[in-house]
C-alpha positions in Angstrom: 10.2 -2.0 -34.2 9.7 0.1 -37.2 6.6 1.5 -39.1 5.0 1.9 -35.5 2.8 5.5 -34.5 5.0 7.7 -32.9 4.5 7.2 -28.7 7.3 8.5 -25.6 10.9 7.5 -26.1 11.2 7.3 -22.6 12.9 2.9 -21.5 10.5 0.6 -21.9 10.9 0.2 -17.8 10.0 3.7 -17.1 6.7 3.8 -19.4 5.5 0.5 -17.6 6.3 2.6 -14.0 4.7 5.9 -15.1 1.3 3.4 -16.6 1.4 1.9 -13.2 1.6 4.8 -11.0 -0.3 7.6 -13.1 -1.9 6.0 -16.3 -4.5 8.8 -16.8 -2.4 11.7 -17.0 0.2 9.0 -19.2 -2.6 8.3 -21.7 -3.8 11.9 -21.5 0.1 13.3 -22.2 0.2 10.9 -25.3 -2.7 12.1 -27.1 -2.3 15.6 -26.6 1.6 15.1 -27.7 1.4 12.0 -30.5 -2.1 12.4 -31.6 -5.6 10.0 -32.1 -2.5 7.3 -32.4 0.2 6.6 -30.7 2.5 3.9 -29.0 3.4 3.1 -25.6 6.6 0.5 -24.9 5.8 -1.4 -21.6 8.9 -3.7 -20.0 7.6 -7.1 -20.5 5.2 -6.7 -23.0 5.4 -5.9 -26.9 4.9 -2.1 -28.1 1.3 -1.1 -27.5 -0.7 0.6 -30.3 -3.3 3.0 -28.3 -6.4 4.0 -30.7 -8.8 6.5 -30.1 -10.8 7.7 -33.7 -14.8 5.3 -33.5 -13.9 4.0 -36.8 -10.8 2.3 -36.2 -12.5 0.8 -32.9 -15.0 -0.2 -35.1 -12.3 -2.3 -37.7 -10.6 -3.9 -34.4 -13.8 -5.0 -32.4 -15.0 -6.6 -36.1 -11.7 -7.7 -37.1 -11.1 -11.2 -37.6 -10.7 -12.7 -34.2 -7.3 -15.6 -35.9 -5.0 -12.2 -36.6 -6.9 -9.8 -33.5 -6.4 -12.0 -30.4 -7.4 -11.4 -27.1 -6.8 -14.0 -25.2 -3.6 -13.8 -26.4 -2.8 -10.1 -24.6 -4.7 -11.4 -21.3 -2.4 -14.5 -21.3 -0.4 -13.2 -17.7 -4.0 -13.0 -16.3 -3.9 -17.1 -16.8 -1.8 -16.9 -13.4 -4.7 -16.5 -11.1 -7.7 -17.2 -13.5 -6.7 -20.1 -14.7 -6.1 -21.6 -18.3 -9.1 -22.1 -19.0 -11.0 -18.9 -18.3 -13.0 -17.1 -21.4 -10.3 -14.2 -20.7 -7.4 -16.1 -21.5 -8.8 -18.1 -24.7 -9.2 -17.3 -28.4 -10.5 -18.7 -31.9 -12.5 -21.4 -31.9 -12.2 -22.2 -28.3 -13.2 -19.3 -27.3 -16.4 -19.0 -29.4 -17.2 -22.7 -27.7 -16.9 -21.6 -24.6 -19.0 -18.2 -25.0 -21.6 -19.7 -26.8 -21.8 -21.7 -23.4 -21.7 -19.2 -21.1 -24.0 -16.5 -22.9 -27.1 -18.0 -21.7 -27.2 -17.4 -17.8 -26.5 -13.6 -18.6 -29.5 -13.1 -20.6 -31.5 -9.8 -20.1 -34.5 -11.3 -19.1 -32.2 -13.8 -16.3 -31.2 -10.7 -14.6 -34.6 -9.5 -13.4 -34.2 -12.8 -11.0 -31.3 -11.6 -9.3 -33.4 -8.2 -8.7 -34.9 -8.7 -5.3 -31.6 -10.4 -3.9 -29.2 -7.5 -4.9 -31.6 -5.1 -3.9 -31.9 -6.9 -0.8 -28.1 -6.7 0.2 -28.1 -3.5 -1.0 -30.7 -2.4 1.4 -29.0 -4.2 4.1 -25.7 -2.6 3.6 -27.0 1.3 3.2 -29.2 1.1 6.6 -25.7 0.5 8.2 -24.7 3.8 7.1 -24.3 6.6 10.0 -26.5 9.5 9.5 -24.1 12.7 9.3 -20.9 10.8 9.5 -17.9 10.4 7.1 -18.3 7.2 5.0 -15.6 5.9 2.6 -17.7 4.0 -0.2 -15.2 1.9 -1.3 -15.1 -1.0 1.0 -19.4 -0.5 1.4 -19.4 -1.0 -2.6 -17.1 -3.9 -2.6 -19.4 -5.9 0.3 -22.3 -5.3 -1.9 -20.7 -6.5 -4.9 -18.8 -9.4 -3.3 -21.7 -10.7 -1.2 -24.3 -10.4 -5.3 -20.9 -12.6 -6.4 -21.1 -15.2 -3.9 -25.0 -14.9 -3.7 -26.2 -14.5 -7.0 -23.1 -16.0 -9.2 -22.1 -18.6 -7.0 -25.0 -19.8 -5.2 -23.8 -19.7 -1.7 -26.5 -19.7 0.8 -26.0 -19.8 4.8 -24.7 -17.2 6.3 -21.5 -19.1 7.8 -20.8 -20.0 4.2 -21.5 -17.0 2.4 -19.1 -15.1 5.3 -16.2 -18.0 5.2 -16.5 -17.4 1.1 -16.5 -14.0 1.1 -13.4 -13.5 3.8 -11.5 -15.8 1.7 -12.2 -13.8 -1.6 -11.7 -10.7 0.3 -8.1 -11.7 0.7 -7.3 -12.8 -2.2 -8.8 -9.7 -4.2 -6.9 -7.0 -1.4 -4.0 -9.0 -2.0 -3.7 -8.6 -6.0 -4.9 -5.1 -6.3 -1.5 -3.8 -4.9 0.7 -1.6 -7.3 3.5 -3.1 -6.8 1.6 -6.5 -8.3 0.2 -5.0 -11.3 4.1 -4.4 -12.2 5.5 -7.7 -11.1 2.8 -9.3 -13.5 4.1 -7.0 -16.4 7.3 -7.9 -15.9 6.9 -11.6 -15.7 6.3 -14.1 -17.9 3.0 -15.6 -17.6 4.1 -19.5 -17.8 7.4 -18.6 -16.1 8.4 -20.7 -13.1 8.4 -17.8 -11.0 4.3 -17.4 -11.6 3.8 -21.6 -11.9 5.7 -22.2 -8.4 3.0 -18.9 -7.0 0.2 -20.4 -8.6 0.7 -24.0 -6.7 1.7 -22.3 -3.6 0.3 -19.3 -2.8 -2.1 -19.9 0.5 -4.7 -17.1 -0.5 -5.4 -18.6 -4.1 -5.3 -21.8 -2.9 -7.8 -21.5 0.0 -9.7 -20.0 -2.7 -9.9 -22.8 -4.9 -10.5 -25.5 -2.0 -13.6 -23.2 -1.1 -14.7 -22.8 -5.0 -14.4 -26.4 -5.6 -16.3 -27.4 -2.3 -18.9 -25.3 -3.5 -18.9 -27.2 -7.0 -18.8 -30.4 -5.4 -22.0 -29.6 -3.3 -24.2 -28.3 -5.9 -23.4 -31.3 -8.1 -24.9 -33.8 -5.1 -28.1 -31.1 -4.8 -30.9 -32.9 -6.3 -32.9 -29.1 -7.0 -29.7 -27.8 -8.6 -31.6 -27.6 -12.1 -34.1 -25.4 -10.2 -31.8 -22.8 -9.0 -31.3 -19.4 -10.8 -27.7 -19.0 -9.8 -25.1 -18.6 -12.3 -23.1 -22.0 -11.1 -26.5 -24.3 -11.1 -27.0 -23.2 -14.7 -23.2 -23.6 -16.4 -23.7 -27.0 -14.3 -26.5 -27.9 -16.5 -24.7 -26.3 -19.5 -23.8 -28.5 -22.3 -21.3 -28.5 -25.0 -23.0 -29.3 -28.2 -21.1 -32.9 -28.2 -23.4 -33.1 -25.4 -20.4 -32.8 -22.7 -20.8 -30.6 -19.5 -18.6 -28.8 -18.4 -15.3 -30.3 -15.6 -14.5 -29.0 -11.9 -12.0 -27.2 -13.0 -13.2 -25.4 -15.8 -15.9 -24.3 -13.8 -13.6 -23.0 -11.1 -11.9 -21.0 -14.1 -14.7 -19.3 -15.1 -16.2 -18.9 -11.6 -13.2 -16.9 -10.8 -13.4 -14.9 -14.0 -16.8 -13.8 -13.0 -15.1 -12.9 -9.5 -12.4 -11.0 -11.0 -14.1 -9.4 -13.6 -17.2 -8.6 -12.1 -16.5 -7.8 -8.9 -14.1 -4.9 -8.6 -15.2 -3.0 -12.0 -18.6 -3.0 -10.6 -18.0 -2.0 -6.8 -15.5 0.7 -8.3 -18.0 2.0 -11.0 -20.6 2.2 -7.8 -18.8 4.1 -6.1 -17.7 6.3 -8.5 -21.4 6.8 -9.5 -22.2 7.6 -6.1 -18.7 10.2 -5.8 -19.8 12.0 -8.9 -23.8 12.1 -7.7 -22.5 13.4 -4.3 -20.7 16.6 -6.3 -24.0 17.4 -8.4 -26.9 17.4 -6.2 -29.0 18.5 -8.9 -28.6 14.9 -10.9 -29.1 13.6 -7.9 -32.0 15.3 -6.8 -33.3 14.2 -10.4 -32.2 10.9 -10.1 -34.1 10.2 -6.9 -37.3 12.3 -7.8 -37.7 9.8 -10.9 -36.8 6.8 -9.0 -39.4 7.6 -6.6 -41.9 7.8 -9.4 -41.3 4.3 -11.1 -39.0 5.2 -14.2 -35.6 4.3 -14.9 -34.0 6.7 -18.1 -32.3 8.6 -15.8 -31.1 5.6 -13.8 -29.4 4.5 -17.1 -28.3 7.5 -18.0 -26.3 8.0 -14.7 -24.6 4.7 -15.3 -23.6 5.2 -18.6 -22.4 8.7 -18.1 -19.9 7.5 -14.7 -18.6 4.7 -16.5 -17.8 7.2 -19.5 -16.4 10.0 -17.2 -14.6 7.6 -14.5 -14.0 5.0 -17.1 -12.9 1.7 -15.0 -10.7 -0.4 -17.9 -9.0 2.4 -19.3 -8.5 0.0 -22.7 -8.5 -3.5 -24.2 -6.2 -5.1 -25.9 -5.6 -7.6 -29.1 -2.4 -9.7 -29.9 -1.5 -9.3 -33.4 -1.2 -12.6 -34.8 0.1 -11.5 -38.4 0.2 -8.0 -40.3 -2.8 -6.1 -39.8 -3.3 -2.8 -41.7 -4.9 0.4 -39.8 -5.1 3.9 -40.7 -3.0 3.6 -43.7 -0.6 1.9 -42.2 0.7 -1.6 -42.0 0.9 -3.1 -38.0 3.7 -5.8 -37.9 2.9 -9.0 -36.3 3.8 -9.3 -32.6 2.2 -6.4 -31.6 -0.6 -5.0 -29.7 -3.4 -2.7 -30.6 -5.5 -1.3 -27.8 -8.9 0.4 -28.6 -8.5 3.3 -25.9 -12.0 3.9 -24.0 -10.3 6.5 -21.2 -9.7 8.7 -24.5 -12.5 8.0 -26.8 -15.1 8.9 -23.9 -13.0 12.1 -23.5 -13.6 13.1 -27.6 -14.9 16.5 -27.6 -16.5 16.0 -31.3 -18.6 13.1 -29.1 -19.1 14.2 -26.0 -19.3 18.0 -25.6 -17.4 19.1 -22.3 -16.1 15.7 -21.9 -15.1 16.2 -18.5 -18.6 17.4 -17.0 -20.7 14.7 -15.3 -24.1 15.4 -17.4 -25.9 12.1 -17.6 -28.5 14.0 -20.0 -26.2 13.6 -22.3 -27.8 10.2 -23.3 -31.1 11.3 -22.9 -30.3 13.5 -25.8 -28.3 11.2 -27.8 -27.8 7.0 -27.0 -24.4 5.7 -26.2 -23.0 4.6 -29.5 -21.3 1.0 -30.3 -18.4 2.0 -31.0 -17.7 5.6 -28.9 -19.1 4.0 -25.5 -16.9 1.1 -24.8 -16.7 0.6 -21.2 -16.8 -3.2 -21.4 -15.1 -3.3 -24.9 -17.0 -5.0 -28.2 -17.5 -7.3 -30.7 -17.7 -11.3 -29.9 -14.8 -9.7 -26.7 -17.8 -7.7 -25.3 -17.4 -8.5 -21.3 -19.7 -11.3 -20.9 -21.0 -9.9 -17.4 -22.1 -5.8 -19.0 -25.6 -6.7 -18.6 -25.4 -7.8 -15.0 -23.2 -5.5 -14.3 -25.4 -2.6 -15.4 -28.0 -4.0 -13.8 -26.5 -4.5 -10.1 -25.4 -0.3 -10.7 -29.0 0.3 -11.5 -30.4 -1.6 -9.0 -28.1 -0.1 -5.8 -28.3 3.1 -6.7 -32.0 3.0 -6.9 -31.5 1.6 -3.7 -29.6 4.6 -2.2 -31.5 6.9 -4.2 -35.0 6.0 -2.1 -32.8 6.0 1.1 -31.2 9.4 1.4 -28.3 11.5 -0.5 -24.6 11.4 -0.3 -23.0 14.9 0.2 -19.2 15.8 -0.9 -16.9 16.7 2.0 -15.0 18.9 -0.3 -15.8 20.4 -3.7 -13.1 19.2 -5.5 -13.3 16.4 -7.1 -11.6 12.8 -6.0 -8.2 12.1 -7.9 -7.6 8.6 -10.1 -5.3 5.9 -8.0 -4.7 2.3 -9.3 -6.0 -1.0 -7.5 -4.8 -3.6 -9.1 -5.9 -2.9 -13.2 -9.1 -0.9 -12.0 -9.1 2.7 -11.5 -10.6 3.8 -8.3 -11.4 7.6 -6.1 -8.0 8.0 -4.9 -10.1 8.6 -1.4 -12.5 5.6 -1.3 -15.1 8.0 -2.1 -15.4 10.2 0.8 -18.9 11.1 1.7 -21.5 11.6 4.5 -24.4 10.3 4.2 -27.9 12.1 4.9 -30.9 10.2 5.6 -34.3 10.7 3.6 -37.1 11.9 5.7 -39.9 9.8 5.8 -42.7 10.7 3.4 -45.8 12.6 5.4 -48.3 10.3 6.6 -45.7 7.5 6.7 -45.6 4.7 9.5 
């Protein structure tokens, strides 16, 4: 397709091979090759536009949302999600539906979930052995999993939180392979191939029989408009016809919250915690200001792992008709993706990109459009807030606990699970408890 930014000329096949088995050193290749622009040609998908200069972010996370379309590019994640999750939808559907949705994720609404996350949290970390090697990985994702069914979902009793929780274990384990992330490039999204796995596949479909259940029961709960859980309040959500929303909507966007909120978060933990455990002075820092009530450094450490170990390496808009950018006219048909992996690696924004120096926004704040973990504009990820917040909140937790110490110096190496970008190593640590404070019981 002509009038496109120069990108590799290797097949179409092999880009979409090299994205799925290496994608940083891919994007990293391109830039330093093609430039701030340049396009990548994935099998199954139309050519790619990748972006990296602030102000062309800027024009695509304001552009008008008819002609930039994101529900559009996420329309293979319909598969598991469902057709009608906020991911998949666009225009004036999707407006309806945010609008909807916005209010349970409200700043204030998070301070609620504060004593059950750091309550699980808690939990978790005091099953850590002292002096022992610990693999993060699978001790983030219980955290985050159990805050999904807990907090999102509403689950309580510990049979049912466990039952949901083993279910949604499989069914995450089982789409985070490779070799799925490729299939689902190369497939049509409403081929017959992905309709005849959507109605058969046991692990979704345990899935939604549990989800449903769980719908079911809090619609006969008489204190459901009491609860603080994310389901209880979309259940009393209304459209502005006055409608609420059906079963299976709900189970869409339930499992949109899963999907979305889930992994990025238990992989952005543990990344966190990886990058803490290589620079014991920001941790030290980290835990001496915890300890004394204040929380700028907390934030600062969040927002400086998720622009060094980026999780979503980019977003993505369907062009709907022509769009011009940089000088140059985009054909319709295809995509433009605002690049975060590359912006957050700007030397004219972030000085030694590579180093972990969460002082960095001390000194200066993360800007809107050159800190774009969770993308922007009305497409902003619906979940940033609590998702910032559950980071905060557990690594507080560890913080007062004790310190994580690197096994080796080197840092951990970038390996996919499913779109997410995780320590190729689970995040090897050991863990060293905090001695009790003198003149404690």
């Amino acid at each position: 397709m002509g009038g496109l930014p120069p990108g590799p000329s290797a097949s179409p096949l092999r880009q979409a091979a090299e994205w799925v088995r290496r994608p940083l050193p891919l994007l990293e290749e391109c830039g330093r090759r093609y430039g701030e622009t340049f396009t990548l040609r994935l099998a199954g998908l139309p050519p790619m536009v990748m972006i990296t200069r602030p102000g062309t972010v800027r024009e695509v996370f304001t552009g008008a949302p008819e002609v930039l379309r994101s529900g559009e590019a996420n329309a293979l994640l319909s598969a598991g999600l469902g057709k009608r999750s906020l991911l998949v939808l666009d225009g004036a559907d999707h407006l309806r539906e945010r609008r909807l949705m916005l209010p349970p994720f409200h700043g204030e609404r998070m301070r609620q979930y504060g004593d059950l996350i750091r309550a699980i949290a808690e939990r978790e970390i005091a099953t850590w052995p002292a002096g022992a090697e610990l693999a993060l990985a699978p001790r983030m994702r219980t955290i985050a999993l159990e805050v999904i069914v807990r907090a999102v979902f509403g689950v309580e009793g510990r049979e049912r939180v466990e039952r949901l929780q083993r279910a949604l274990g499989r069914l995450l384990d089982s789409s985070s392979r490779p070799h799925r992330v490729l299939a689902l490039l190369l497939i049509a999204p409403d081929g017959w191939t992905v309709r005849t796995w959507r109605r058969h596949a046991p692990t979704i479909r345990r899935v939604d029989a549990l989800l449903l259940e769980e719908i079911r029961l809090r619609r006969a709960d008489p204190c459901a408009a009491e609860r603080p859980d994310i389901l209880s309040l979309l259940l009393a959500a209304r459209y502005e016809d006055g409608a609420p929303m059906g079963d299976a909507h709900l189970r869409d966007e339930l499992m949109t919250l899963l999907v979305a909120g889930h992994e990025t978060t238990a992989v952005a933990l543990t990344w966190a915690l990886e990058r803490l455990a290589r620079h014991p002075a920001a941790a030290e820092r980290l835990a001496s200001e915890v300890t004394a009530g204040t929380d700028e450094y907390l934030d600062a450490v969040v927002k400086e792992t998720l622009r060094v170990r980026t999780v979503i390496p980019f977003v993505v808009r369907h062009l709907a008709a022509p769009l011009e950018l940089e000088g140059s006219e985009l054909p319709a048909g295809v995509r433009v993706a605002p690049c975060a992996h590359l912006v957050h690696r700007r030397p004219d924004l972030y000085p030694r990109p590579e180093a972990f120096r969460p002082e960095r926004f001390l000194e200066r704040p993360a800007g809107t459009y050159t800190w774009i973990p969770f993308g922007g504009g009305t497409r902003r990820c619906i979940g940033a807030t609590l998702a910032t917040y559950e980071m905060k909140t557990v690594l507080a937790a560890v913080a007062r606990r004790g310190r994580v110490r690197t096994i080796e110096d080197s840092g951990e190496a970038v390996r996919r699970r499913g779109f997410a970008l995780v320590p190729a190593r689970d995040g090897r640590v050991t863990w060293e408890r905090a001695s009790p404070a003198p003149g404690a019981a």
